[in-house]
C-alpha positions in Angstrom: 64.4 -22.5 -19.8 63.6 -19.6 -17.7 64.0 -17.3 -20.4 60.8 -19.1 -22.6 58.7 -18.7 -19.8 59.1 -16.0 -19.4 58.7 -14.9 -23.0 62.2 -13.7 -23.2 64.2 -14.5 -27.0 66.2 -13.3 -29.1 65.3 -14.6 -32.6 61.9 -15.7 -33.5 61.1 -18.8 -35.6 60.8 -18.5 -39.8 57.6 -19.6 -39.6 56.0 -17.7 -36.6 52.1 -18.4 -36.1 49.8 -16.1 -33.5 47.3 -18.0 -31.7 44.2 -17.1 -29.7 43.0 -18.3 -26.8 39.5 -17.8 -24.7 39.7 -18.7 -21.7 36.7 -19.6 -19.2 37.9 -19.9 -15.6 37.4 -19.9 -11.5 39.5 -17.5 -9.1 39.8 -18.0 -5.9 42.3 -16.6 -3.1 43.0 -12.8 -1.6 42.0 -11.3 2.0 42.0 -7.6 3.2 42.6 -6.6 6.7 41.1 -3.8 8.8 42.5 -0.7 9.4 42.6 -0.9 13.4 41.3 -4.4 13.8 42.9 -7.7 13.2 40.6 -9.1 11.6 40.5 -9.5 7.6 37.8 -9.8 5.0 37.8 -12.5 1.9 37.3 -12.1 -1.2 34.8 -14.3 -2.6 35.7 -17.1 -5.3 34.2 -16.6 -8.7 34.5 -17.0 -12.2 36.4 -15.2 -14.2 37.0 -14.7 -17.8 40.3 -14.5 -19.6 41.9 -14.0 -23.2 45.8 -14.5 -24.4 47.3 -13.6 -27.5 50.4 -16.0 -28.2 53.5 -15.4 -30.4 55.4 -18.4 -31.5 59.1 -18.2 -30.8 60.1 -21.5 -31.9 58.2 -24.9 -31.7 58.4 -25.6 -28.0 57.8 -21.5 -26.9 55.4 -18.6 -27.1 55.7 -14.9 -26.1 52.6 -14.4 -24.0 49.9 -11.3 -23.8 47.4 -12.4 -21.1 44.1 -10.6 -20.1 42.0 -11.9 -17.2 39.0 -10.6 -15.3 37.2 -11.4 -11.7 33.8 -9.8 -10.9 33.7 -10.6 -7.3 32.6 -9.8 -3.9 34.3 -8.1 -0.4 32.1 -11.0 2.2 30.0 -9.1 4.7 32.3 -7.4 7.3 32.1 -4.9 10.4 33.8 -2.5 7.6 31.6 -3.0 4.6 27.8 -5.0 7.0 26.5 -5.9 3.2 29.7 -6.7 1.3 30.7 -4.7 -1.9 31.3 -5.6 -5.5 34.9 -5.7 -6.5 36.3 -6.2 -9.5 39.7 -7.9 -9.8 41.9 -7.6 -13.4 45.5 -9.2 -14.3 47.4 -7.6 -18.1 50.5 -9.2 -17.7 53.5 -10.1 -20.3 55.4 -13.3 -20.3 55.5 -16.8 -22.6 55.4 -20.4 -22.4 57.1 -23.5 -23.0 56.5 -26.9 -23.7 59.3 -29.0 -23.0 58.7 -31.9 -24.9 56.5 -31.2 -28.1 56.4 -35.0 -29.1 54.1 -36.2 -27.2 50.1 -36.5 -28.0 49.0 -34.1 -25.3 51.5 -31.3 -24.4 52.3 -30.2 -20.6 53.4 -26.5 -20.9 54.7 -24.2 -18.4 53.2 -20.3 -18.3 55.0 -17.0 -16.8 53.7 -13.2 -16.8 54.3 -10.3 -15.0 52.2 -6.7 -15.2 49.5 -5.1 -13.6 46.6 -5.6 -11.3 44.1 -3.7 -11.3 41.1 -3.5 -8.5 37.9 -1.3 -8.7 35.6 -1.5 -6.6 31.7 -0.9 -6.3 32.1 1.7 -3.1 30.6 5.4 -4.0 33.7 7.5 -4.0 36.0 5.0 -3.6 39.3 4.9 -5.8 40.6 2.2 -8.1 44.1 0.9 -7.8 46.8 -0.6 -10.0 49.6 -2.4 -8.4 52.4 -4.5 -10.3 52.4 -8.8 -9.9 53.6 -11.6 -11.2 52.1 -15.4 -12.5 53.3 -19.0 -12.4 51.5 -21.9 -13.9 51.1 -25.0 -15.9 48.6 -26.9 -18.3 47.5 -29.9 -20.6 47.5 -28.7 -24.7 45.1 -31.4 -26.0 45.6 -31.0 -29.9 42.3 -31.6 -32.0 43.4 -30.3 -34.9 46.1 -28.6 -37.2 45.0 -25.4 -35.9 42.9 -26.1 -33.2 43.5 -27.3 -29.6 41.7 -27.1 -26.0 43.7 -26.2 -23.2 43.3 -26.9 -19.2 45.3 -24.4 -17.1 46.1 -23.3 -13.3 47.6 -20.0 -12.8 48.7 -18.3 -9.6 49.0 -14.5 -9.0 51.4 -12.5 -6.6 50.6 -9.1 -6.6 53.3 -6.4 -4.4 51.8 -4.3 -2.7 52.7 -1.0 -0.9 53.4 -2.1 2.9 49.7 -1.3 4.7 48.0 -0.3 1.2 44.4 0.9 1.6 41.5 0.4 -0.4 38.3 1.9 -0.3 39.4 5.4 0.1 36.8 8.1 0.1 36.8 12.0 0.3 34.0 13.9 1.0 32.8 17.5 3.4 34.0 15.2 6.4 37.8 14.6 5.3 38.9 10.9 3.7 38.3 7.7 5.0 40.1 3.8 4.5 38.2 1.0 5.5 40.4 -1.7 4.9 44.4 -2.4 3.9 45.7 -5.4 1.9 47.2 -7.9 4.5 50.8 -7.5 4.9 52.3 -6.4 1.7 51.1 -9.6 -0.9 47.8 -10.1 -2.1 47.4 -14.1 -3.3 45.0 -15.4 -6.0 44.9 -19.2 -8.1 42.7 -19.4 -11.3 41.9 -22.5 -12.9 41.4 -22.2 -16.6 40.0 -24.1 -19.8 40.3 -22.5 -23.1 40.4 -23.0 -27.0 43.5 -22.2 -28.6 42.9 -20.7 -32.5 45.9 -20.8 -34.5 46.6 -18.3 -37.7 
């Protein structure tokens, strides 16, 4: 079970179909921390917009290529007074499954691992790409042959290094980090709706 979701196989089936899904979503989730105060900044929840590229394995599982992207916001802080723009992006690898493919409308499981990747809005500051992993579930409604609309929840783990720092500048004056990722795990859940395409 754990190794269809997690898009690990070793034989695909005969009659293998790709399938496409756009996804429309909402993130919400992840906190930085000062430097030398405890105290910690949020990230603001936004939408986000997502894409996955699905390999059928056999009838109940799918290898998994899944693309998802936050334009958000750093709240006002004593770091950043006016915020800053931030964007947040997940490329993992992984699968699903569907453990019973009988019934009318199909709970599946979802897991991914890869990269994410933050950039933010901050003149000189530097984006960063740290490795995570994703857990979820969701609700196949079938319309047609080829056709279904999916409703989703995803949530992301991403490691990072212990005391990370963002926003890193270099200038004349020597670099500077305003804030650090608290502790060493940075948490985000996405809720999803898409239209699956089949080929």
């Amino acid at each position: 079970m754990a190794a269809g979701v997690l898009g690990i196989g070793t034989t695909a089936a005969a009659d293998e179909r790709i399938e496409i899904v756009p996804y429309a979503g909402f993130r919400t989730g992840g906190d930085f921390e000062f430097e030398d105060v405890q105290q910690h900044a949020h990230v603001d929840s936004q939408g986000s917009l997502a894409l996955a590229l699905n390999l059928d394995i056999d009838a109940n599982s799918q290898y998994q290529v899944y693309f998802s992207r936050q334009a958000t916001r750093i709240e006002p802080n004593p770091a950043t007074p006016n915020g800053t723009d931030l964007d947040i992006a997940y490329l993992h690898l992984g699968g699903t499954l569907t453990p019973d493919t009988s019934l009318a409308l199909k709970p599946y499981l979802v897991g991914t691992l890869g990269a994410t990747w933050f950039s933010p809005d901050e003149v000189g500051a530097h984006d960063s790409t740290q490795f995570s992993v994703a857990l979820g579930g969701g609700l196949r409604i079938p319309v047609r042959q080829n056709f279904s609309f999916l409703l989703e929840a995803r949530g992301f783990v991403t490691f990072l290094s212990d005391g990370r720092a963002f926003f890193c500048s270099s200038g004349a004056a020597g670099g500077a980090c305003q804030l650090r990722a608290n502790g060493t795990i940075f948490f985000q859940y996405e809720l999803l709706a898409g239209a699956a395409f089949r080929f």
